[in-house]
C-alpha positions, 0 to 999 in steps of 0.5 A: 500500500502506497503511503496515500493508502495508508492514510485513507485507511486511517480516515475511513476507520475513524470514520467508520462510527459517524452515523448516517447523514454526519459528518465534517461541515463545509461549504453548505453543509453543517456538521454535527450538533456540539453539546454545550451541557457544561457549565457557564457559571461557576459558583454564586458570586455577586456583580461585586465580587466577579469584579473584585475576582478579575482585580484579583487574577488580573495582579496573579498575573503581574498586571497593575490594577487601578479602581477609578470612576469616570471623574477621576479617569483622566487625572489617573491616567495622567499620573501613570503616564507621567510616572512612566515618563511617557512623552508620547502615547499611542490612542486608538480612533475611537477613543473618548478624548476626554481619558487623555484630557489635560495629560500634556502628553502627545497624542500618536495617531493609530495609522495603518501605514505605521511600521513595527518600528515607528511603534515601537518608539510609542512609550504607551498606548491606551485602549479600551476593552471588549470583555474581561474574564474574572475565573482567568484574569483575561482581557479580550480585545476585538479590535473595535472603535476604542481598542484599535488593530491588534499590533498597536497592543503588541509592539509598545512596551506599556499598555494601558487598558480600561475595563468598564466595570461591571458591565464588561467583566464576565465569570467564565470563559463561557460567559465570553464567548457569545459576546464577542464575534468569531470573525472579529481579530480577537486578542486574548490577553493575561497579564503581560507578555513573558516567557521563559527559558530552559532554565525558567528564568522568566522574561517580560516583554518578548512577545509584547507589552512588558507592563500591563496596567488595567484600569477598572473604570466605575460608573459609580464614585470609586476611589483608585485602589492601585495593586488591587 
C-alpha cells in the first residue's frame, strides 16, 4: 500500500462510527450538533465580587490594577503616564478624548501605514476593552472603535487598558464567548507578555507589552485602589 493508502485507511476507520447523514461541515453543509451541557457559571458570586475576582487574577498575573470612576479617569491616567515618563502615547480612533484630557502628553495617531518600528518608539498606548474574564484574569480585545488593530497592543512596551466595570467583566470563559464575534481579530490577553527559558528564568516583554496596567473604570464614585 502506497503511503496515500495508508492514510485513507486511517480516515475511513475513524470514520467508520459517524452515523448516517454526519459528518465534517463545509461549504453548505453543517456538521454535527456540539453539546454545550457544561457549565457557564461557576459558583454564586455577586456583580461585586466577579469584579473584585478579575482585580484579583488580573495582579496573579503581574498586571497593575487601578479602581477609578469616570471623574477621576483622566487625572489617573495622567499620573501613570507621567510616572512612566511617557512623552508620547499611542490612542486608538475611537477613543473618548476626554481619558487623555489635560495629560500634556502627545497624542500618536493609530495609522495603518505605521511600521513595527515607528511603534515601537510609542512609550504607551491606551485602549479600551471588549470583555474581561474574572475565573482567568483575561482581557479580550476585538479590535473595535476604542481598542484599535491588534499590533498597536503588541509592539509598545506599556499598555494601558480600561475595563468598564461591571458591565464588561464576565465569570467564565463561557460567559465570553457569545459576546464577542468569531470573525472579529480577537486578542486574548493575561497579564503581560513573558516567557521563559530552559532554565525558567522568566522574561517580560518578548512577545509584547512588558507592563500591563488595567484600569477598572466605575460608573459609580470609586476611589483608585492601585495593586488591587
Amino acid at each position: 500500500m502506497s503511503s496515500r493508502d495508508v492514510m485513507l485507511a486511517r480516515v475511513r476507520q475513524a470514520l467508520a462510527d459517524v452515523p448516517a447523514g454526519e459528518g465534517p461541515g463545509g461549504e453548505g453543509r453543517e456538521g454535527p450538533p456540539v453539546a454545550r451541557d457544561y457549565h457557564r457559571v461557576h459558583g454564586s458570586r455577586t456583580r461585586a465580587q466577579t469584579v473584585d475576582l478579575l482585580a484579583e487574577h488580573l495582579a496573579d498575573y503581574r498586571a497593575i490594577v487601578h479602581r477609578t470612576d469616570a471623574e477621576g479617569l483622566p487625572g489617573l491616567i495622567g499620573r501613570l503616564l507621567a510616572e512612566r515618563g511617557a512623552r508620547s502615547v499611542l490612542v486608538p480612533p475611537g477613543l473618548d478624548l476626554s481619558w487623555t484630557a489635560g495629560t500634556g502628553i502627545t497624542l500618536v495617531e493609530d495609522r495603518a501605514s505605521s511600521t513595527a518600528r515607528e511603534l515601537d518608539l510609542v512609550d504607551s498606548v491606551l485602549t479600551g476593552c471588549a470583555v474581561a474574564i474574572a475565573e482567568t484574569g483575561t482581557l479580550i480585545l476585538d479590535a473595535g472603535p476604542d481598542q484599535g488593530r491588534r499590533r498597536i497592543t503588541l509592539v509598545p512596551d506599556h499598555h494601558l487598558c480600561v475595563v468598564r466595570v461591571p458591565e464588561q467583566v464576565v465569570s467564565s470563559v463561557p460567559e465570553a464567548l457569545p459576546r464577542v464575534a468569531p470573525d472579529r481579530p480577537l486578542t486574548w490577553i493575561s497579564g503581560p507578555s513573558a516567557t521563559s527559558d530552559i532554565e525558567l528564568d522568566r522574561v517580560e516583554g518578548v512577545h509584547g507589552p512588558r507592563t500591563l496596567e488595567v484600569i477598572l473604570l466605575s460608573a459609580a464614585p470609586e476611589a483608585d485602589r492601585a495593586g488591587s
